[in-house]
C-alpha positions in Angstrom: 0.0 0.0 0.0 1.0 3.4 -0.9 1.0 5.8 1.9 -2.0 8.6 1.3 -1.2 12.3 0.4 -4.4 13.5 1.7 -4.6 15.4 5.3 -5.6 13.7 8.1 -9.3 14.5 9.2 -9.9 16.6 11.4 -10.5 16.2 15.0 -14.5 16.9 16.0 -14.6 19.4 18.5 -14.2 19.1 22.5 -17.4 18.4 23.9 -18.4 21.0 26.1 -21.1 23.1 27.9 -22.0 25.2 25.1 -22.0 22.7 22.6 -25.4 22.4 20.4 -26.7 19.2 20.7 -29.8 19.5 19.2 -32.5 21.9 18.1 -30.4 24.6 19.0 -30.0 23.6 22.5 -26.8 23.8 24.3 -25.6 20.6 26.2 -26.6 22.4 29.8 -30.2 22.9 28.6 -30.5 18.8 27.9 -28.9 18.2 30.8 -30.9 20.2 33.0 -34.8 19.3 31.4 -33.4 15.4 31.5 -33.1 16.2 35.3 -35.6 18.1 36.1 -37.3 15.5 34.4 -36.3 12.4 36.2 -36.5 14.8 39.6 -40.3 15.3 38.7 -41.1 11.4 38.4 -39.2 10.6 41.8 -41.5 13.4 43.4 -44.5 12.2 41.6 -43.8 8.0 42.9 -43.2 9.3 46.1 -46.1 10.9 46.3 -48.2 7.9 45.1 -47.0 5.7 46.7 -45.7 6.0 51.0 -42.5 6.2 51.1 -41.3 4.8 54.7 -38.7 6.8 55.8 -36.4 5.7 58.5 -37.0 6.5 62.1 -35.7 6.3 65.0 -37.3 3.9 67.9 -38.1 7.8 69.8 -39.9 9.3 67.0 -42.0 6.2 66.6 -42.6 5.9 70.3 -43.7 9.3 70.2 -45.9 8.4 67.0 -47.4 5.8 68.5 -48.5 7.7 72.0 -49.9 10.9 69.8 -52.0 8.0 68.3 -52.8 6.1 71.5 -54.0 10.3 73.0 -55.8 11.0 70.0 -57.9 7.9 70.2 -58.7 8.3 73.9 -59.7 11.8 73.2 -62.0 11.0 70.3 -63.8 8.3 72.2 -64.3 10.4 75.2 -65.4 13.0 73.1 -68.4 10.6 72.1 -69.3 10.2 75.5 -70.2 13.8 75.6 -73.5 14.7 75.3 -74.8 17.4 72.6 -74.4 21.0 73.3 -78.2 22.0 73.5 -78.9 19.0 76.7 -76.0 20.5 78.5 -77.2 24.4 78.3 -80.2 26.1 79.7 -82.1 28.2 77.8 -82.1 31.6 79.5 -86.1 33.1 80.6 -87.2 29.7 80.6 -89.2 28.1 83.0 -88.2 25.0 84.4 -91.5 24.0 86.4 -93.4 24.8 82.9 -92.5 22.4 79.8 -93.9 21.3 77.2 -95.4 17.7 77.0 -93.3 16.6 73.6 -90.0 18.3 75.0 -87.4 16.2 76.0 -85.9 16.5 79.5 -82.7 17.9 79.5 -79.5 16.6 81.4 -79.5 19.7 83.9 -83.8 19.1 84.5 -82.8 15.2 84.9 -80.2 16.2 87.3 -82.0 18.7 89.6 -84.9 16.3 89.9 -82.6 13.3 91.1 -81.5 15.7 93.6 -85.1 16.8 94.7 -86.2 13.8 95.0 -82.7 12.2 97.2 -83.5 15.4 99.3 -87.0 14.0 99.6 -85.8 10.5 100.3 -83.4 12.0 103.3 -86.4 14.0 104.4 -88.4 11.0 104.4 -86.0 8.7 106.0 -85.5 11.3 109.4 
């Protein structure tokens, strides 16, 4: 073989930032959509799904008695009776109700007592 008179071809450029890749992006502006990219799927599956993130043995001790409160306090809260059997009305006679009213805690409660006052009474 007979060595070639022709130049050597030339070296492609050095790859760099401001290269265009494509479209007349430069090679920062792929990079940073390809991450922003990926970045937005990881935040979207982590949303989806529950991600457990490790904890240590306080925090889910703590967890667990902020449940444990919470529950006590919602099922106490049922006991409670609604607001309007707990309140009086103000002006309103107690001796004079209406036959389709229903007795109030308080009216339930000061007749118990009347009528343990009358028992005492009765028993002396």
């Amino acid at each position: 073989l007979q060595p070639s008179t022709a130049p050597p071809k030339p070296k492609p450029p050095p790859l760099t930032k401001e290269t265009v890749v494509f479209w007349d992006m430069r090679l920062w502006h792929v990079v940073g959509i390809f991450s922003l990219f990926v970045l937005s799927i990881i935040i979207t599956l982590c949303c989806v799904f529950n991600c457990r993130v490790p904890r240590t043995r306080k925090e889910i001790e703590a967890r667990y008695l902020q449940r444990k409160a919470a529950k006590m306090y919602t099922d106490k809260l049922e006991t409670v009776p609604p607001l309007n059997e707990l309140t009086e009305i103000p002006g309103e006679d107690k001796k004079k109700k209406k036959k389709d009213s229903v007795d109030t805690v308080a009216i339930k409660v000061e007749e118990d007592e009347k009528n343990e006052a009358k028992k005492k009474k009765g028993e002396k």
